[in-house]
C-alpha positions as CSV (number, residue, x, y, z in Angstrom):
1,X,-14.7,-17.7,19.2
2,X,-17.7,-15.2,18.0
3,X,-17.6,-12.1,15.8
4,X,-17.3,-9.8,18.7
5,X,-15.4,-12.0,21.1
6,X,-12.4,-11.6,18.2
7,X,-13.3,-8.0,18.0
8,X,-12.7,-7.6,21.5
9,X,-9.3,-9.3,21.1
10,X,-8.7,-7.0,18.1
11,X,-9.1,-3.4,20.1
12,X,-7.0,-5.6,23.0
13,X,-4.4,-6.4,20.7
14,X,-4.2,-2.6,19.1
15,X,-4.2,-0.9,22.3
16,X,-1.5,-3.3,23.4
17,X,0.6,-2.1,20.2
18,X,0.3,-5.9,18.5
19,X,-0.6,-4.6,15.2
20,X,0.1,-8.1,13.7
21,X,-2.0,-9.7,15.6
22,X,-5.0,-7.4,15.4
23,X,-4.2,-7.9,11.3
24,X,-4.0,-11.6,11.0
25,X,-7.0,-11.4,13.4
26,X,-9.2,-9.2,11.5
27,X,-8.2,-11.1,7.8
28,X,-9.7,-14.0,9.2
29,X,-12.9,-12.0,10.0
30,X,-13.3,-11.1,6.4
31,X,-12.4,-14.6,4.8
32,X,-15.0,-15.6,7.2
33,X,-17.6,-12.9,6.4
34,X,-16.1,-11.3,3.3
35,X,-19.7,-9.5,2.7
36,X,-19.4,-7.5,6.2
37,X,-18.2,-4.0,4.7
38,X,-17.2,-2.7,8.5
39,X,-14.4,-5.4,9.2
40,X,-12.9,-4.7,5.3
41,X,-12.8,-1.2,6.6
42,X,-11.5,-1.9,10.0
43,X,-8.4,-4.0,7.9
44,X,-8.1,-1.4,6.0
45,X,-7.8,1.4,9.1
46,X,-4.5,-1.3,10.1
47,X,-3.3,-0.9,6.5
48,X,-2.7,1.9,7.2
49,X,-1.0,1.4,10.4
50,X,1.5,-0.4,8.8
51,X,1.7,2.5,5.9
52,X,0.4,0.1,3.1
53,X,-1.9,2.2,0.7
54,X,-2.5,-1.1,-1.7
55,X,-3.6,-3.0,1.0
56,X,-6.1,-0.2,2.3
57,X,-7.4,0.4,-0.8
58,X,-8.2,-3.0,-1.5
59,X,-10.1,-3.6,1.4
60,X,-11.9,-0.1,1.0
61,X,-12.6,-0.4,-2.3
62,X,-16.2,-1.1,-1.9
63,X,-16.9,1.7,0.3
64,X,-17.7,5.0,-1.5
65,X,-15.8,7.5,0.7
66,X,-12.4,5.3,0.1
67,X,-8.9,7.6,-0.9
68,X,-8.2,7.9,-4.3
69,X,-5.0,7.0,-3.8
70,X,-5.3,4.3,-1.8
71,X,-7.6,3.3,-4.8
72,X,-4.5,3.7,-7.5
73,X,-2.1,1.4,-5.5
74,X,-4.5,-1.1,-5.0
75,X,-5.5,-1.3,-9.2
76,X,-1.9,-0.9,-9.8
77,X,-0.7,-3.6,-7.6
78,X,-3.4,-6.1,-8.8
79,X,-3.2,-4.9,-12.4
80,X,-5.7,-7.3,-14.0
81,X,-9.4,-7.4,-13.2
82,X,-9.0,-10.9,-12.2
83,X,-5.8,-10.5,-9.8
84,X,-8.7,-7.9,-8.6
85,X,-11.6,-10.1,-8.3
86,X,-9.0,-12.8,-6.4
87,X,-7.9,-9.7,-4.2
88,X,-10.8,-8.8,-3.7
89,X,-12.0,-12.4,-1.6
90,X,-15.7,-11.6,-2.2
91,X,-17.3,-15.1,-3.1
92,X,-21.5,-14.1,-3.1
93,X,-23.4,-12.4,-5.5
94,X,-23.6,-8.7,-5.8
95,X,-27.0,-8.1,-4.2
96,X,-25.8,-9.3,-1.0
97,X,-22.9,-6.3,-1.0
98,X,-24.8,-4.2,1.8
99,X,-24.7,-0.9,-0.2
100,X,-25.6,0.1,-4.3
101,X,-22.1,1.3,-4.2
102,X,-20.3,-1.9,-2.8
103,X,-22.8,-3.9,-5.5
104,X,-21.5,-1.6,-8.1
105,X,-18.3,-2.1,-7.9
106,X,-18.6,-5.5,-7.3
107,X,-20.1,-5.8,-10.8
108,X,-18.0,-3.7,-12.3
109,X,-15.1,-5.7,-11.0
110,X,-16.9,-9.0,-12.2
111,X,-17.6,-7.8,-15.9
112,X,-14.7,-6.3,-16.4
113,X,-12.9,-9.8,-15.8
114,X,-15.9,-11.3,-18.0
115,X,-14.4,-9.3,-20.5
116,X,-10.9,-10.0,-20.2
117,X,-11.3,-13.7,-20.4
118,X,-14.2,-13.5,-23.2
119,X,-16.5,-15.5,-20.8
120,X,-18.7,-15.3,-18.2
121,X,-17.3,-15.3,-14.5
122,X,-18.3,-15.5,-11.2
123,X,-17.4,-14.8,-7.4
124,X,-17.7,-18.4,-6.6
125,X,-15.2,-20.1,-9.2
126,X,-12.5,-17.2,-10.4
127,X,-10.6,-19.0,-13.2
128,X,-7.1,-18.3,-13.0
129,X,-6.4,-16.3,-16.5
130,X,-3.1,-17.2,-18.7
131,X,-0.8,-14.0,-17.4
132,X,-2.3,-14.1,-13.5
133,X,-0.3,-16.9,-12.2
134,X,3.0,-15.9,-10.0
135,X,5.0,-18.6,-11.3
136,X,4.4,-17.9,-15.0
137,X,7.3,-15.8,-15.6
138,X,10.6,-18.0,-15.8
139,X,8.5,-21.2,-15.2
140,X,10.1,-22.8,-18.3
141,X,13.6,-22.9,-17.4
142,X,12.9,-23.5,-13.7
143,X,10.7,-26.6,-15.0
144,X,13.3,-27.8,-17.4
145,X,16.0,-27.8,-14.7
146,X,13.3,-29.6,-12.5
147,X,13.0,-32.1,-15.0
148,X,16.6,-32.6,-15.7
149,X,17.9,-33.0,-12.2
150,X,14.7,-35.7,-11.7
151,X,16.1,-37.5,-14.7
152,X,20.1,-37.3,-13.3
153,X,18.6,-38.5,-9.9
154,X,17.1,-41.5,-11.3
155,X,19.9,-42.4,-13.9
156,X,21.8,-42.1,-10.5
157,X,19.8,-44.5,-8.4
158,X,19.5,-46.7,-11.6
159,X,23.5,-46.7,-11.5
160,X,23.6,-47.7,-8.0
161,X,20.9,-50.1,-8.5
162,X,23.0,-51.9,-10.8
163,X,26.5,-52.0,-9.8
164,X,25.0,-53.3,-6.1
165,X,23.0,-56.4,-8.2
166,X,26.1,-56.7,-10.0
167,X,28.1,-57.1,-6.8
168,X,25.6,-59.6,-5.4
169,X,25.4,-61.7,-8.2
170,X,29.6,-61.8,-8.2
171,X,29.6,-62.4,-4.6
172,X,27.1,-65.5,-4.8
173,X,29.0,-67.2,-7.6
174,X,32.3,-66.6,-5.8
């Protein structure tokens, strides 16, 4: 399906009152064309729909007439400028942002998570920094009773194992 033939399906889909669908529709536009500034603000417009300032914000955070506030939920959901970067699901260089103030902020976003991680980063290969993964927090004793119950389970098939052979081997000499 082309650009405008999903388009089309997306004004259907709002008119029809399936904001969902109009959503999950236009987030596939922008992972498929994440430098086309119109469909970030057109996800953002259903954002807003739903009443989800974050989410507006960060997909009108390039644009230089975006809400302030919007702006605030979106930094202070994705608190790091990596988690940013990530949210952000630009992957080409700055130049090809469309505006100076989309390449801007682009940059700004970039260097400030060059600085965070003490190296140089890029859109195509975000590194995932130390405090940015979900799972980190209580990862340790979830993976320690991972580990345990993998170790009971094959102590217990070991067990079975071995009372089974020793069965067979009293059953043949019987």
């Amino acid at each position: 399906m082309t650009l405008v033939e999903t388009l089309a399906r997306v004004d259907a889909d709002l008119a029809a009152g399936r904001v969902p669908l109009a959503r999950q529709r236009l987030r596939g536009l922008v992972s498929s064309f994440p430098q086309d500034l119109t469909l970030r603000r057109r996800l953002a417009e259903v954002y807003r729909l739903y009443g989800e300032p974050a989410e507006a914000g960060r997909w009108m955070y390039l644009e230089a007439d975006r809400d302030p506030a919007e702006t605030s939920a979106f930094e202070e959901r994705f608190s790091t400028p990596l988690r940013r970067m990530r949210a952000l699901a630009w992957r080409d260089p700055e130049s090809l942002a469309g505006t100076a103030f989309a390449a801007e902020q682009l940059a700004a976003v970039r260097k400030a998570s060059s600085d965070y991680v003490s190296r140089p980063v890029n859109w195509a290969a975000i590194p995932l920094g130390l405090d940015d993964d979900p799972e980190d927090e209580g990862s340790s004793f979830t993976d320690l009773l991972v580990g345990v119950g993998v170790v009971l389970m094959v102590l217990g098939f070991v067990a079975i194992w071995a009372v089974g052979f020793i069965a067979f081997v009293r059953w043949l000499w019987q």
